[in-house]
C-alpha positions in Angstrom: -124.3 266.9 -3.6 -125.8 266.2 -0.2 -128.2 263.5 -1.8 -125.5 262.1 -3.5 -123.4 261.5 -0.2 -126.2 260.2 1.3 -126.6 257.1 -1.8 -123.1 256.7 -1.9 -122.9 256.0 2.2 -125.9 253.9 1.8 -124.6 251.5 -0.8 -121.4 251.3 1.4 -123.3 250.0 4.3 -125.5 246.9 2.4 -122.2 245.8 1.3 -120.8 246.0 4.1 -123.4 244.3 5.8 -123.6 241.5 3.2 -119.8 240.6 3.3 -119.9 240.4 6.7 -122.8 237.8 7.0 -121.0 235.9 3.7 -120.8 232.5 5.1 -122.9 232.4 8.1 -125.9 230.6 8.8 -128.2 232.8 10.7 -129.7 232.6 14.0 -132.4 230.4 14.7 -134.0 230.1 18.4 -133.1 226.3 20.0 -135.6 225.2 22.1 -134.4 224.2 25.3 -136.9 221.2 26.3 -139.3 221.3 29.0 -138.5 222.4 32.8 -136.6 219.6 34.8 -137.3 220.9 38.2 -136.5 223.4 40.8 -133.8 225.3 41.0 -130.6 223.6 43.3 -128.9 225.1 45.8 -125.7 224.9 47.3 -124.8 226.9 50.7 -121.0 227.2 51.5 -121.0 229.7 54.3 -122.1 229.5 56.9 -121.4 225.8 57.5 -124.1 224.0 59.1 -123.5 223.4 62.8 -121.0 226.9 62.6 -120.3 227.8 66.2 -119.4 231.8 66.3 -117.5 233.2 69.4 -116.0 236.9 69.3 -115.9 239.4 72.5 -118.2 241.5 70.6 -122.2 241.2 71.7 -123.0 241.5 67.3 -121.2 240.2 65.1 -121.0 239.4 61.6 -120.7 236.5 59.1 -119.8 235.8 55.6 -123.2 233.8 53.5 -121.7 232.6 50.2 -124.0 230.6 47.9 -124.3 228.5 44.5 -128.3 228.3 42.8 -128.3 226.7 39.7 -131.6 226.0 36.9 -131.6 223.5 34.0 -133.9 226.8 32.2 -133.6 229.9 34.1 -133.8 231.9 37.2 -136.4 233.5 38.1 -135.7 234.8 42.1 -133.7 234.2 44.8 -134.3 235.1 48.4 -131.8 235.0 51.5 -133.8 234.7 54.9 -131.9 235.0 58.0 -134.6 233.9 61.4 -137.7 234.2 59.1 -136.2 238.0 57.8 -135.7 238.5 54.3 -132.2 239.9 54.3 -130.7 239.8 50.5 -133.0 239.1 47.0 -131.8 238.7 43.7 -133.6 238.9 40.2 -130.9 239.8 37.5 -128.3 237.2 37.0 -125.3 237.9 34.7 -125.4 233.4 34.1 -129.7 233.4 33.6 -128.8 229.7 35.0 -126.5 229.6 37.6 -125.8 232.4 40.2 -122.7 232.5 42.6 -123.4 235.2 45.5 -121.3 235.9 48.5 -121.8 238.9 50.7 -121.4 240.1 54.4 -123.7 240.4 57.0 -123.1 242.4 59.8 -126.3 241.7 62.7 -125.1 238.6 63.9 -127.0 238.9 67.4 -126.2 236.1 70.4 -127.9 232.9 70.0 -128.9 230.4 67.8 -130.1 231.2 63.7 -131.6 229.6 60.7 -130.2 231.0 57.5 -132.4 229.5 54.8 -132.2 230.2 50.9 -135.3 230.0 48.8 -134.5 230.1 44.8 -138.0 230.0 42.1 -136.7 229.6 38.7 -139.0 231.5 35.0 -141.7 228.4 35.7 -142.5 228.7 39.3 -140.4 225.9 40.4 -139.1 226.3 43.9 -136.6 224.9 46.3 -135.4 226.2 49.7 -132.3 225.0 51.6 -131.4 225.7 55.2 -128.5 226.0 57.8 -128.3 226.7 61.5 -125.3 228.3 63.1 -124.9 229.7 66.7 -123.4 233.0 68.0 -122.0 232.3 70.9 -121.2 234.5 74.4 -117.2 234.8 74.7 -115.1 231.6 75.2 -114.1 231.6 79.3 -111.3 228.8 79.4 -112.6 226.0 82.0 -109.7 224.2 82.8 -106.8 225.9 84.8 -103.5 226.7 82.8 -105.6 226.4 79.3 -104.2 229.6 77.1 -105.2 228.1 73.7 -108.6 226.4 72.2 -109.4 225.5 68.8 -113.1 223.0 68.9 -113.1 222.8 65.4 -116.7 223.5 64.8 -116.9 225.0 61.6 -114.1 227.5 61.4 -110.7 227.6 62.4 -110.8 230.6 65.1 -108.6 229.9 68.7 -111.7 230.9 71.1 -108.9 232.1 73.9 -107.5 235.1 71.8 -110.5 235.0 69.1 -107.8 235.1 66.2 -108.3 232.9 63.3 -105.8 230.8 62.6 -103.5 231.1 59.3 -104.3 228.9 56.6 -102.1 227.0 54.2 -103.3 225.3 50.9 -106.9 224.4 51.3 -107.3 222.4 55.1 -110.1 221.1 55.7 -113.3 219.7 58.2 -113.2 216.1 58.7 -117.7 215.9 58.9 -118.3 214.1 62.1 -116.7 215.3 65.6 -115.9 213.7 68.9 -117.9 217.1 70.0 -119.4 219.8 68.7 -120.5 219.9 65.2 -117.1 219.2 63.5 -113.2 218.0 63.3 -110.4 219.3 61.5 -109.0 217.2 58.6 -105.9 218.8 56.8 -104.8 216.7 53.9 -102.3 216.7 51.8 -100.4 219.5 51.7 -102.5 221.6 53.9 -101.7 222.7 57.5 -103.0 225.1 59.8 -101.4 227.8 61.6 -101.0 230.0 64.7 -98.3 232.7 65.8 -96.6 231.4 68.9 -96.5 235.3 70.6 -99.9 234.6 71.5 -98.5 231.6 73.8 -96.8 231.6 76.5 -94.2 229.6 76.1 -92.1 228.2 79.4 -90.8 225.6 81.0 -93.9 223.8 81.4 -96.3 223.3 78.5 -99.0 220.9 77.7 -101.6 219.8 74.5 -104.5 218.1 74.7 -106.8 216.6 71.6 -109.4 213.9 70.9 -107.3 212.1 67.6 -109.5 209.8 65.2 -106.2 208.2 62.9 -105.9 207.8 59.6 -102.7 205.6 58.7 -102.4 207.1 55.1 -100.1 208.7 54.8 -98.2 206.0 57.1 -96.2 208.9 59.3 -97.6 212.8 59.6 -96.8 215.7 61.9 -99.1 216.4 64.0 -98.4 219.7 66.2 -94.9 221.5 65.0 -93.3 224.6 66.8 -90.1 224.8 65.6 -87.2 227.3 64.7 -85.1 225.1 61.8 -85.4 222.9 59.2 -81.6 222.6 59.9 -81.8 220.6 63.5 -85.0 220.0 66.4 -82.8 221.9 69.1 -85.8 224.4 70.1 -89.5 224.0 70.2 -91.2 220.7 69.9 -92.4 217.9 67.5 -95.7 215.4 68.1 -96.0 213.1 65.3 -96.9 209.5 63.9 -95.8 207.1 62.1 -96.1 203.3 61.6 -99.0 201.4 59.1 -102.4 200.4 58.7 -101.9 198.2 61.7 -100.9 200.2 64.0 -99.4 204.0 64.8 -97.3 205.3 67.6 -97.5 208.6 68.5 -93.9 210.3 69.7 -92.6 213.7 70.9 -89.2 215.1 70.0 -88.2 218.3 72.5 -85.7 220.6 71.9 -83.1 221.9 74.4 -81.2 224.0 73.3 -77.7 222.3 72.4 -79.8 218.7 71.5 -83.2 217.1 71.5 -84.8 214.7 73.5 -87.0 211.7 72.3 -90.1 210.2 74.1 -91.2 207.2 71.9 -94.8 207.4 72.7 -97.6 204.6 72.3 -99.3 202.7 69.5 -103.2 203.7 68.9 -104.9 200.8 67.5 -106.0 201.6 63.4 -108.5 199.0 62.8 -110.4 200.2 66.0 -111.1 203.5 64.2 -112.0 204.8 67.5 -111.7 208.7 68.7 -108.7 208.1 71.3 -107.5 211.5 73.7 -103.8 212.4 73.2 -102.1 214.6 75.4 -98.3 215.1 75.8 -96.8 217.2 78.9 -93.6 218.9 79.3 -91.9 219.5 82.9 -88.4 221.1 83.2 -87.1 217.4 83.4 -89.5 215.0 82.1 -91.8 214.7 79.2 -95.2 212.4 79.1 -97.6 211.1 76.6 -101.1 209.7 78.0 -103.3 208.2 75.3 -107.6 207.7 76.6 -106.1 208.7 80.5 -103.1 206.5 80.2 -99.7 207.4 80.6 -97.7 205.4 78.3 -94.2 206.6 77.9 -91.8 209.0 79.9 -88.9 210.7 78.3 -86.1 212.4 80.3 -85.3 216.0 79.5 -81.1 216.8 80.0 -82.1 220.6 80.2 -85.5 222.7 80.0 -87.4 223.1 76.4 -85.7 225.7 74.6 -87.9 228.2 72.8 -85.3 230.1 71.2 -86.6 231.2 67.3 -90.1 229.6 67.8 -92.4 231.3 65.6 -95.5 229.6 64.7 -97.2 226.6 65.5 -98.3 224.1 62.4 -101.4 222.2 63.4 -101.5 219.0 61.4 -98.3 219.0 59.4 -94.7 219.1 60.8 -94.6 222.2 58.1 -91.5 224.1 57.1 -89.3 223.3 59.9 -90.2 219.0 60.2 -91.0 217.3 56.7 -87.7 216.0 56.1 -88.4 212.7 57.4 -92.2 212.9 55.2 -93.9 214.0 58.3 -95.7 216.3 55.9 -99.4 216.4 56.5 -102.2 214.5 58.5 -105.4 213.2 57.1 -106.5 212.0 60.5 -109.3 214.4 62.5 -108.4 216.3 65.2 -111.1 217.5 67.4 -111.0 220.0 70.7 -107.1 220.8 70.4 -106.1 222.9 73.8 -102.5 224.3 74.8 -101.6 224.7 78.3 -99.2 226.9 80.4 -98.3 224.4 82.7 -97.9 220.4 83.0 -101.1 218.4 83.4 -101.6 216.1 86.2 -102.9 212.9 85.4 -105.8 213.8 87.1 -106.4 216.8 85.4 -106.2 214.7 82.1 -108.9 212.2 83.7 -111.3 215.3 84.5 -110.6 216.7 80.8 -111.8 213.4 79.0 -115.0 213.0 81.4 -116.0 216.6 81.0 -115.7 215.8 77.2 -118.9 213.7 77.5 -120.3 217.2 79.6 -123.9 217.5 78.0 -125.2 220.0 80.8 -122.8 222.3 82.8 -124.6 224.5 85.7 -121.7 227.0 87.6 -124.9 229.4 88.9 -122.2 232.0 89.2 -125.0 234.5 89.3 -127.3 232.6 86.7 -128.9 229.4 86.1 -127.4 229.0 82.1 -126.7 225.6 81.1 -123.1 226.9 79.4 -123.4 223.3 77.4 -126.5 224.1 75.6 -126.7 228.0 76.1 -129.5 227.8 77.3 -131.8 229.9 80.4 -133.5 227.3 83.2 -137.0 227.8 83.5 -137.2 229.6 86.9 -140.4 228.5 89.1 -141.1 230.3 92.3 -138.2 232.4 93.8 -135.1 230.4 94.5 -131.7 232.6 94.5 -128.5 232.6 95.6 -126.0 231.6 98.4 -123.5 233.8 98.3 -121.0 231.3 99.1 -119.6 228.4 96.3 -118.1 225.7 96.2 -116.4 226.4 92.9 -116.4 230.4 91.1 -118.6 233.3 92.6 -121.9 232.1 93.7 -124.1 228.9 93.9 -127.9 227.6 93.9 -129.7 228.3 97.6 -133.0 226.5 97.1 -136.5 228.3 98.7 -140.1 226.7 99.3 -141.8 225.8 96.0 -139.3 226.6 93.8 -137.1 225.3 91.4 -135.9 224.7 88.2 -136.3 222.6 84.9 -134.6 222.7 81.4 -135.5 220.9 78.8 -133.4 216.9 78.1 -132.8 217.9 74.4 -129.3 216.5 74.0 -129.4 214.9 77.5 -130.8 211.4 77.1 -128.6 208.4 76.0 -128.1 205.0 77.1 -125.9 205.8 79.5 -125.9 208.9 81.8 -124.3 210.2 84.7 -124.7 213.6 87.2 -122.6 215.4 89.8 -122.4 218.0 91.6 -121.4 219.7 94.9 -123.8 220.2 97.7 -124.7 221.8 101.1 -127.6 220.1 103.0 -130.0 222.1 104.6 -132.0 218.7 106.7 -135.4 220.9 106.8 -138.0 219.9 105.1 -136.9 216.1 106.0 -137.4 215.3 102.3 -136.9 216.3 99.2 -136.2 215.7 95.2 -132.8 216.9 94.0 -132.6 216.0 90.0 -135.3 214.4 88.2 -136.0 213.4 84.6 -139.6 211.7 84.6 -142.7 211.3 82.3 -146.1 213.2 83.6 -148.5 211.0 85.6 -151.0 210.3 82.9 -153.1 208.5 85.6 -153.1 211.6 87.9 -153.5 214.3 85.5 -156.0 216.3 87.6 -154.0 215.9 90.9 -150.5 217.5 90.1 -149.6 216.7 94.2 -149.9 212.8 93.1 -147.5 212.3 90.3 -145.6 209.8 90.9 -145.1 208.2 87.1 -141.6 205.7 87.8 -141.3 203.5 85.1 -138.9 205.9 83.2 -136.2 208.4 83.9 -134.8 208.9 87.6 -135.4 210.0 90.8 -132.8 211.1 93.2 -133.8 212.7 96.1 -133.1 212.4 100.1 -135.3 211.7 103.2 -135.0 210.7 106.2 -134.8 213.2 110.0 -132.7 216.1 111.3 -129.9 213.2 112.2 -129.8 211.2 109.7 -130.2 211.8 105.4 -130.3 208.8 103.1 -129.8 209.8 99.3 -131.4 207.5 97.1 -131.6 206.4 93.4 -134.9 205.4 91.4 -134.9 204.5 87.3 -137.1 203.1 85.4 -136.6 200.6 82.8 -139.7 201.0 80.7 -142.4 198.3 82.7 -141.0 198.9 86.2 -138.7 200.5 88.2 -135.7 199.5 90.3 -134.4 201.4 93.6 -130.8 201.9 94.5 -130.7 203.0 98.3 -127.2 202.3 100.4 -129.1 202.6 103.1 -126.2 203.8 106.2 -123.7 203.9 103.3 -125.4 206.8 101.7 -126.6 208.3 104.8 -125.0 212.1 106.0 -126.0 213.4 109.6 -126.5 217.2 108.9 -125.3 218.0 112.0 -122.5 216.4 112.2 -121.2 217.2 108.4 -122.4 220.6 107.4 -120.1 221.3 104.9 -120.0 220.6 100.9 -120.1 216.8 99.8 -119.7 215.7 96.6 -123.0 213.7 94.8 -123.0 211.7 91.9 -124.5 208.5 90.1 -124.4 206.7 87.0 -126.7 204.7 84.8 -125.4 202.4 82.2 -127.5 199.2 80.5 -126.0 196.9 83.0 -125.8 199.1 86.1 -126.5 202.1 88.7 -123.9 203.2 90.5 -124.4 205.9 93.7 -121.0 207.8 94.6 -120.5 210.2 98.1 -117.3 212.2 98.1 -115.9 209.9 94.8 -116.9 206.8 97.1 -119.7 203.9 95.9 -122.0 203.8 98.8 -124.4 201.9 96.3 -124.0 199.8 93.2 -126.6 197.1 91.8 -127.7 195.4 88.5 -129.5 197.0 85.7 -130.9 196.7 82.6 -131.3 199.9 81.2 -133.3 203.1 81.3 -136.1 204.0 79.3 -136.6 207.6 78.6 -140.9 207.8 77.4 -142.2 210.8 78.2 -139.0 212.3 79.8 -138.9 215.6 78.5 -138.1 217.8 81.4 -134.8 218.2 84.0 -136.1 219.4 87.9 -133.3 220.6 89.5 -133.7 221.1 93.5 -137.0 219.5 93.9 -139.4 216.5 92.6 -141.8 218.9 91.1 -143.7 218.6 88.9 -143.3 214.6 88.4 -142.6 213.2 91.4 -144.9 214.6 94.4 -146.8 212.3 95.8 -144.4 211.4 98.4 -143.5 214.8 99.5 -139.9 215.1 97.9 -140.8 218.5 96.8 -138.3 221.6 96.9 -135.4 221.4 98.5 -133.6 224.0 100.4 -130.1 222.9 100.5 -127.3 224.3 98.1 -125.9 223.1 94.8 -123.0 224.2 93.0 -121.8 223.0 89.6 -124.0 220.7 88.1 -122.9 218.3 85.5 -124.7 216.1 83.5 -122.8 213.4 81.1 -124.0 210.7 78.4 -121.7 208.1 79.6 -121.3 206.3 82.8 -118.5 208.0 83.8 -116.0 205.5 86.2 -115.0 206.1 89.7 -111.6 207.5 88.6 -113.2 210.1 86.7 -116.0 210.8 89.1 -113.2 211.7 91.7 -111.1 213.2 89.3 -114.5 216.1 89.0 -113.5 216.5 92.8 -110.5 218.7 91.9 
């Protein structure tokens, strides 16, 4: 009986197995051609140029990725600062492979993330990003509560809180500064709860604006309450066409609104142009580039009764009834303030927007620009006293220190800084960018190399201190001494005064105290070989004349790449 079963389940199974393959042509291997090439690769997190700044020492980040083959995968490998950190050899897709995961030791400094993909063959491909981990935003400029730079996320550095996001905003790929801009788009908007604000009587915004005149009117910053009228909060938006847009403030007061009609940034220029409204008890202002182009009168205080959120580059739910809906211009470096910029203030701000190097020696010698460490020679220290914050630079014999011009040099430059003279030795260097003295190589007391970079440095007796300028335009260089105009008597004057100059391709300009005390005709600088900063001495590439380390003391030491004007240079004062 049991052999029986056995034929009879047997017999069931080929027929089964035939009726099911009735009709069907059966599998046949396709060749899939020959190997194309290596393996591509696609890296959406972290964006390239992605600044990170948390409280926190370590840190993490998201790495999402896309590899895809024309055959197949063979391996992937995720390398974070030459450290294998994730690998991958089983693929659900054999051909593409989508892979996002967390990492968690995301140490202070800079990092190269690169992604290296070898497909069956032994084709490979690698692709690279570089980020930064930041120390902890400190705000620089008095009042400033909020800060949003744009650079690859959408975090506000103040309160390290990511901002909310609606549809899909955007980065606009080019920045005023920094690595990147914010772009929102159509129907996208930022935003940001208004309880981490204070919000009072006196409020101020600030943000470098590159316009985009479709769509021909946009919101542009939005705290409001109701869609129903613009009695609290406040509205900054555009609106004209592709000639021209005018950028205007409506201010709630409580019982009504106030209008301030604003001023018209020129489309065609496609320049990046500084917009920054202000709001007193009685009086609003917009200032486009440094300008103050409209005043509006407020009847009563700005009313911030049922504020909730801010919208960043959309008038959002409570201002799209007039199509200010959403901006396709960039944004770049948005900052809130407590409190009603001066005009002054708002000069400072834009100079300090072209800040390449920024020196405080509060107890270090960090460029906070660059992040970077001077290179410390012999033993200079502290003062104890400072112009500006807790400390400054006090200069000793043979010592001093350099950084590195990475990111420094451009056509047009500009220093300043605060400083204490200290008349003894008679001479001495103060900032210099200079090549080596190929011609002296062996006699490092001798270099003296002028035909690029600058020289400023001081000399003359224990009366009587000239600062002088020296640049080189690439065959020769030119001197810029004011002679009595840029002399201090030490004795006389042995407090802090304020030192700066600029270089552009048509002139030097020397500044005391904001003052020109000398200004002549030139036709550029030439930066060959200029590959180092001395700060406090002429050492090592400009010796031979004794302006060697200086003992004076220096406090906050700016460096710019524009020739910043007078206005601005005296607007650093304050």
């Amino acid at each position: 009986m049991k052999k029986i079963n056995k034929i009879f389940i047997g017999l069931f199974a080929l027929v089964l197995m035939t009726s099911c393959y009735e009709g069907i042509d059966s599998i046949s291997e396709v060749d899939p051609g020959p190997d194309a090439g290596a393996p591509l690769i696609s890296i959406m997190r972290p964006a390239n140029g992605l600044e990170i700044q948390v409280p926190e020492p370590v840190t993490s980040t998201t790495i999402e990725f896309k590899v895809e083959d024309d055959i197949e995968l063979g391996t992937i490998s995720v390398m974070l600062d030459g450290v294998e950190i994730a690998s991958y050899n089983q693929f659900v897709d054999y051909r593409i492979a989508k892979e996002q995961f967390v990492y968690d030791n995301i140490t202070t400094g800079d990092h190269i993330l690169s992604i290296t993909a070898t497909d069956l063959v032994g084709n490979v491909s690698t692709s690279t990003v570089n980020f930064t981990k930041s120390p902890p935003y400190t705000p620089i400029f008095a009042g400033e509560q909020f800060y949003m730079p744009f650079d690859g996320d959408f975090t506000e550095l103040v309160s390290v809180m990511p901002a909310g996001e609606v549809g899909n905003p955007d980065f606009g790929g080019s920045a005023y500064a920094g690595s990147n801009s914010y772009k929102a788009g159509t129907d996208n908007y930022l935003t940001f709860p208004v309880s981490e604000l204070t919000l009072g009587n006196n409020f101020s915004g600030a943000f470098w604006y590159k316009v985009n005149a479709t769509p021909d009117r946009s919101g542009i910053l939005t705290i409001g309450a109701s869609a129903e009228n613009r009695n609290q909060g406040l509205r900054l938006f555009r609106e004209g066409n592709g000639t021209a847009q005018r950028i205007k403030l409506n201010v709630g007061t409580g019982a009504s609104d106030s209008w301030n009609d604003g001023g018209e940034i020129n489309v065609a220029a496609g320049e990046w142009v500084h917009v920054v409204f202000t709001i007193s008890e009685t009086q609003t202002k917009i200032y486009l580039n440094g300008m103050e182009v409209n005043t509006g009168t407020l009847g009563a205080p700005i009313d911030w009764t049922g504020t909730s959120q801010l919208v960043i580059g959309a008038g959002g739910p409570t201002f799209s009834y007039w199509d200010h809906k959403s901006d396709s211009s960039l944004m770049d470096e948005l900052r809130l303030f407590d409190k009603t910029l001066s005009q002054s203030e708002i000069t400072s701000m834009i100079a300090q927007g072209s800040q390449k190097l920024h020196v405080n020696f509060n107890g270090s010698y960090t460029d906070n620009v660059r992040d970077i460490e001077a290179t410390v020679v012999g033993n200079p220290g502290f003062s104890g006293d400072a112009y500006a914050g807790s400390n400054a630079y006090k200069g000793a014999e043979n010592s001093y220190l350099t950084f590195p011009t990475t990111g420094l040099l451009e056509n047009q430059f500009s220093a300043a800084f605060w400083y204490k003279m200290n008349a003894t030795p008679d001479r001495a260097g103060i900032l210099v960018v200079g090549p080596p003295d190929s011609g002296n190589a062996n006699f490092p007391g001798v270099q003296n190399n002028r035909t690029s970079g600058f020289r400023f440095f001081r000399e003359g007796g224990a009366t009587n201190q000239t600062f002088k300028l020296n640049v080189g335009n690439g065959t020769a260089d030119n001197w810029f001494d004011g002679g009595a105009a840029a002399t201090i008597d030490p004795t006389a004057n042995n407090g802090w005064v304020h030192l700066a100059f600029t270089i552009s391709s048509t002139e030097c300009v020397v500044y005391i105290n904001g003052e020109v005390v000398k200004q002549g005709e030139f036709t550029g600088v030439d930066w060959t070989g200029c590959d180092l900063l001395s700060v406090m001495s002429g050492a090592p590439r400009f010796t031979e004349w004794g302006h060697k380390s200086d003992l004076s003391v220096m406090d906050e030491l700016r460096i710019f790449d524009k020739a910043l004007s007078q206005t601005e240079i005296q607007a650093l004062m304050f």
